[in-house]
N, C-alpha and C positions, 0 to 999 in steps of 0.2 A: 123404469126410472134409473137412473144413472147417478152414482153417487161418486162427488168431486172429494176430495182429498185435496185440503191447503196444504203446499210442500214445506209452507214457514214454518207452520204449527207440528207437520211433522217431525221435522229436523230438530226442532225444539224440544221436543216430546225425546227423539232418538240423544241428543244433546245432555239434556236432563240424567235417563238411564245410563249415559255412560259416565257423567260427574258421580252417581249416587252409587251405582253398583262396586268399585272398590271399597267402597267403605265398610260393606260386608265381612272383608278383608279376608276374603277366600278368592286367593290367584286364579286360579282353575276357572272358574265362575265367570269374574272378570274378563280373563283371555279369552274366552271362548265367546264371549256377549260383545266386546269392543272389536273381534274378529269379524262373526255374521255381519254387524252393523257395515263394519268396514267394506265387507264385498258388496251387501246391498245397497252401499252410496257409492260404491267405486266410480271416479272420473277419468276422463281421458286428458284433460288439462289440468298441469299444474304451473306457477310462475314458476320463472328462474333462477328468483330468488329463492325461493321454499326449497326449492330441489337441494339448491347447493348446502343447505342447513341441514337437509333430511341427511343428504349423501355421506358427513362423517356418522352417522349412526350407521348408514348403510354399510363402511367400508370396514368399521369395528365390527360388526354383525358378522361378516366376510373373513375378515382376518383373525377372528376366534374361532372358524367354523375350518378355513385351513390350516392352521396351526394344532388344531382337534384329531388331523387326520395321524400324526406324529406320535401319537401320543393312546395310550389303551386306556380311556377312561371310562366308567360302566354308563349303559346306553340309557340307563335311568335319569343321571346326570347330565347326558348329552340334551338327550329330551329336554329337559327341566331348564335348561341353559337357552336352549333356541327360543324358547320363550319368552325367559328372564331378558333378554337380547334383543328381540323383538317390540319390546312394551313401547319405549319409546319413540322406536317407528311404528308404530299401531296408534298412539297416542296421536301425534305429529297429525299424521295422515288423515285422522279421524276429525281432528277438530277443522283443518282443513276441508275437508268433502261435507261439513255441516256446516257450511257456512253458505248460506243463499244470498245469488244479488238482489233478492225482491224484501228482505229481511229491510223493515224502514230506518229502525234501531237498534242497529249491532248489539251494542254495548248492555241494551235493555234486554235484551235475548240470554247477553251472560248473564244478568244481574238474578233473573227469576229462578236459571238453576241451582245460583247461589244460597236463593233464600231457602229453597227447596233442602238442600243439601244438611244447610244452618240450621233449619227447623227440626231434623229429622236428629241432628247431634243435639239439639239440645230437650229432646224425649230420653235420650240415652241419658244422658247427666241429670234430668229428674228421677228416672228410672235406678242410676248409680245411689243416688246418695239418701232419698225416699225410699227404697222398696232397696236396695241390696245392701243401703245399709253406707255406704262408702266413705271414709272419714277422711282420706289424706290423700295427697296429690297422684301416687301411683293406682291408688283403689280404682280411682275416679276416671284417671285415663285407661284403666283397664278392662271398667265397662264400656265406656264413648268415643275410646278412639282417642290417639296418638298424636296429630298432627292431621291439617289440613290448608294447603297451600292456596287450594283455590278460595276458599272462601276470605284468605287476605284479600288476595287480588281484589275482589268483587268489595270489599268494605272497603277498599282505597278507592277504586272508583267511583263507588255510592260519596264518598266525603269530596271526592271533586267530580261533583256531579254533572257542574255547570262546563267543565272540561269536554263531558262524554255527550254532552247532547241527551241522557237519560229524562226527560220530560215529564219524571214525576213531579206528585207533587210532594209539599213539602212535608205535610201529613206520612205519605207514605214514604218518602224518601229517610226520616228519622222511624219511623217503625221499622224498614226493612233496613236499617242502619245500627238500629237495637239489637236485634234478631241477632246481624253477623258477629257484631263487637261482643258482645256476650258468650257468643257461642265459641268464636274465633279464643277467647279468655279461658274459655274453660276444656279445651286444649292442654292448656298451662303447660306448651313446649316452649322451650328459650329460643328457638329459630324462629318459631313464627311471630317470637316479639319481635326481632330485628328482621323478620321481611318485612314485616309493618314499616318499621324505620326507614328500612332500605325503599321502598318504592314513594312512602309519601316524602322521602328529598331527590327521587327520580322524577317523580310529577313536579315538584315545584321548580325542578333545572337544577338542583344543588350537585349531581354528582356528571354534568358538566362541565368542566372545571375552568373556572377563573378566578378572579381576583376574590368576588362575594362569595362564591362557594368551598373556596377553600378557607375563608375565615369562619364561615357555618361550621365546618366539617372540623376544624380545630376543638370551636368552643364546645359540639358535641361531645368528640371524644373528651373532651376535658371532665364535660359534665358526667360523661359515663365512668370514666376512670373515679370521680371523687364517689361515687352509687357504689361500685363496686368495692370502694374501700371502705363502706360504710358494711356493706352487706357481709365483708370481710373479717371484720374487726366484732359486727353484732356476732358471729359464731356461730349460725343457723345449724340445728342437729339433724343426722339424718335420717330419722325416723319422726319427728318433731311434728308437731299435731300444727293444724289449717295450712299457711302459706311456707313454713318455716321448712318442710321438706324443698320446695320449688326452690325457696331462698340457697338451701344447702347445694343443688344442684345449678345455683348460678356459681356458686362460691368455688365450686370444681372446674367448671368451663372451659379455663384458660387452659387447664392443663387434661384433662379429662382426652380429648382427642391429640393430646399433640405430645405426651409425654414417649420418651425417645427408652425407658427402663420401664418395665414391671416388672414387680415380685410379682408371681403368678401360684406363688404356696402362702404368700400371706394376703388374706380373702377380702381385706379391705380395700386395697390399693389392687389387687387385680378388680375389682367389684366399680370403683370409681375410676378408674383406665381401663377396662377392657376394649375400650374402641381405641385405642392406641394400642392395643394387646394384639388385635387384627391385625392392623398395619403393621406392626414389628415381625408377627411371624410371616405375612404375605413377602415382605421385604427380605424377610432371613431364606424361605421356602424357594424363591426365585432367584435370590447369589448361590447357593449350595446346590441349584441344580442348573444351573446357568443359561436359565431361562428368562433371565429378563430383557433382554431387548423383545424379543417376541410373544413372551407368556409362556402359557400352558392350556391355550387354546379351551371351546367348547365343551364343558362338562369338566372341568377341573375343580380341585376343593384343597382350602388352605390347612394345616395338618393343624389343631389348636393345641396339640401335646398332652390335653387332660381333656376331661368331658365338661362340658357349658350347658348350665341350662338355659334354653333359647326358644322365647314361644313358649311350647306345650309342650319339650322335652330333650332331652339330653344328647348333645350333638358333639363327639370330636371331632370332625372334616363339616367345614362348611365350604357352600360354592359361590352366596352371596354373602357380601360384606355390609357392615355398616357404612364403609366411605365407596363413596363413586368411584373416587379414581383409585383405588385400591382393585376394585371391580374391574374397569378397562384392564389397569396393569397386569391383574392373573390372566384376564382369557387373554391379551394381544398384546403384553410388555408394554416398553419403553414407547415403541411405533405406534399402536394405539392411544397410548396418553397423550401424545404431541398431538393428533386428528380431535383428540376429546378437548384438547383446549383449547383447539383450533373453532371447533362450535360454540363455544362460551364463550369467545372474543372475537365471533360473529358479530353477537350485538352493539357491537363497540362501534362497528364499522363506519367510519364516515362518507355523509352519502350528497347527494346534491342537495341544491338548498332547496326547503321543504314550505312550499306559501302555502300550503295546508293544512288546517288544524289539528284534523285526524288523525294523519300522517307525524304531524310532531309528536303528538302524546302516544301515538302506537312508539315509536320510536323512544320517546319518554320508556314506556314501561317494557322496551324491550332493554335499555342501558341498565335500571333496575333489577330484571329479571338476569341477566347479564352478572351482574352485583351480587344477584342472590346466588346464583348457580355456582360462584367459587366459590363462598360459604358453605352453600347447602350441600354440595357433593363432597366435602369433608366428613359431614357430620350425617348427612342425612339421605344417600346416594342421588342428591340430584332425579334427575325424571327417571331413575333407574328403582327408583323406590316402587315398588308391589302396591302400594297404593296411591301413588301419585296422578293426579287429576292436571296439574299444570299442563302437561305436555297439552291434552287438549286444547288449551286455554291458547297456549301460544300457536298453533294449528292453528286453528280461530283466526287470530289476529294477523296473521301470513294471509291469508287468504281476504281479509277484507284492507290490508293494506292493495293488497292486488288488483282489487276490483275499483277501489279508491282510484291510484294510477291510472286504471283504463278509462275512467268515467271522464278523469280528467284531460284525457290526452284526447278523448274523442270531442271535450267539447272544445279545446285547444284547436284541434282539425278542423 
């Protein structure tokens, strides 16, 4: 007897394990699991478009591994680099080769790893605050998990359903719409509120810009600005029991990554800029050794002057940063961060005109995701983050833009 194997439900299955397993949040693990997968979907075709997106990851990968050779750095680091370097071309690659043309319903394919993923975060957050007790907003992400990028994605989709073709019903469309919103909330990171933002006025055409969407985008920031000076003015403490920690960490925000001074002997102000603290010594590290047009290539580490507790322990030389392009700039200077923005204002690019549906809102959520990437690589290294799940996601959607195209041109023919 012969036993068939459906390749949809595979890929889905393969798909699945690669959304769910960073979230373990053990690199090693992950690398090694999005790797096997990767060789055992390996394809021989990819579009021409995917390539040209892939290729600035490729050339930064390249140009941190030559500029590595310069330089005596220990091979521990190097190691640990090639990987870090690697993630989101593995990511890329991966969502792309799990994407089948026999799949009926793209979209619904993303949706079920979504819920999968949401369901699993929010065992964690009963487990935090039930059973370890967890009272305030860093306890709580410190059992559940950090951020989760993809499961936006999938709760935007779910809310413009009728957009994706997803064919649930309504029943379960608001159940698995619960699930995400809830889980996606108790995150309680400030970026995945505003990718929230950022893609549902990507989907509705807002950050297309004309006459209606720059009077939207006005009265928003308007409205954010007067929130923020409410949250401002209320005084949120930073130890402050239920929302009022999260509140204090909006209250920082503006200046939290972008401040240009730290005291770094007075604990407070190094504590609330330390991710400004990165980028000042990365910026100081590479004038004084006159390294920044090019870096300090593969397996380099930015010198912190004093010890950080970081994780599980106490670190003065880090090799990953908190901001993305902080990351490009040490392995491949000034030349690698021009290729890295060159990939982010990929999705910008304007294209022929689009009588396809599918096609608009892949496009839609690629201007968005566009939108999120120069925020998110500030603050949150972009697809560069150790547990970042997007890169798949957008993989994915390269790939079924691509098959879209052919389907159409053959029935064009």
């Amino acid at each position: 007897m012969k036993i068939k194997f459906d390749k949809v439900i595979i890929n889905q299955i393969l798909f699945i394990i690669c959304v769910v397993i960073p979230f373990f949040n053990n690199y090693e693990l992950s690398f090694s699991i999005w790797s096997l997968i990767l060789i055992a979907t390996l394809r021989v075709n990819y579009s021409i478009d995917f390539l040209k997106y892939l290729s600035s990851f490729v050339i930064i990968f390249l140009l941190a591994i030559v500029t590595g050779f310069f330089f005596k750095h220990k091979i521990y680091y190097v190691i640990r680099d090639i990987t870090y370097l690697l993630k989101p071309i593995t990511g890329l690659v991966l969502g792309y080769q799990l994407f089948n043309e026999k799949i009926k319903k793209p979209f619904k394919f993303l949706v079920y790893a979504g819920v999968v993923i949401a369901s699993y975060h929010l065992i964690l957050v009963f487990y935090a605050i039930m059973i370890a007790g967890a009272t305030n907003v860093s306890s709580i992400r410190y059992y559940a998990g950090y951020f989760n990028d993809y499961e936006v994605y999938i709760a935007v989709i779910l809310i413009f359903s009728n957009k994706f073709n997803l064919g649930f019903s309504k029943r379960k469309k608001r159940f698995f719409l619960f699930i995400l919103i809830i889980s996606s909330f108790f995150y309680l990171a400030r970026t995945n509120f505003i990718q929230f933002v950022i893609l549902i006025l990507a989907i509705k055409g807002f950050l297309v810009l004309n006459k209606k969407s720059i009077t939207i985008l006005t009265v928003l920031i308007f409205v954010i600005s007067i929130s923020y000076t409410f949250v401002y003015y209320y005084n949120p403490k930073r130890k402050g029991k239920g929302l009022d920690e999260f509140l204090y960490k909006i209250k920082v925000a503006p200046i939290e990554a972008f401040s240009t001074k730290v005291n770094r002997h007075y604990w407070k102000d190094f504590h609330d800029n330390y991710r400004s603290y990165e980028n000042i010594r990365t910026i100081e590290q590479l004038s004084y050794n006159n390294t920044l047009f090019f870096g300090e290539g593969i397996g380099s580490q930015v010198d912190l002057k004093q010890e950080v507790f970081l994780g599980d322990m106490y670190l003065r030389k880090i090799s990953i940063l908190h901001n993305g392009y902080m990351v490009v700039l040490l392995k491949t200077g000034i030349l690698g961060l021009v290729i890295y923005f060159f990939s982010i204002f990929l999705f910008f690019k304007k294209e022929k005109k689009i009588n396809n549906s599918d096609l608009s809102n892949i496009k839609l959520l690629f201007i968005g995701t566009g939108v999120f990437l120069i925020l998110s690589n500030w603050v949150f290294m972009g697809f560069y983050n150790l547990v970042d799940t997007k890169s798949l996601l957008i993989g994915f959607l390269f790939a079924y833009k691509n098959n879209i195209i052919k389907r159409d041109k053959q029935i064009h023919d």
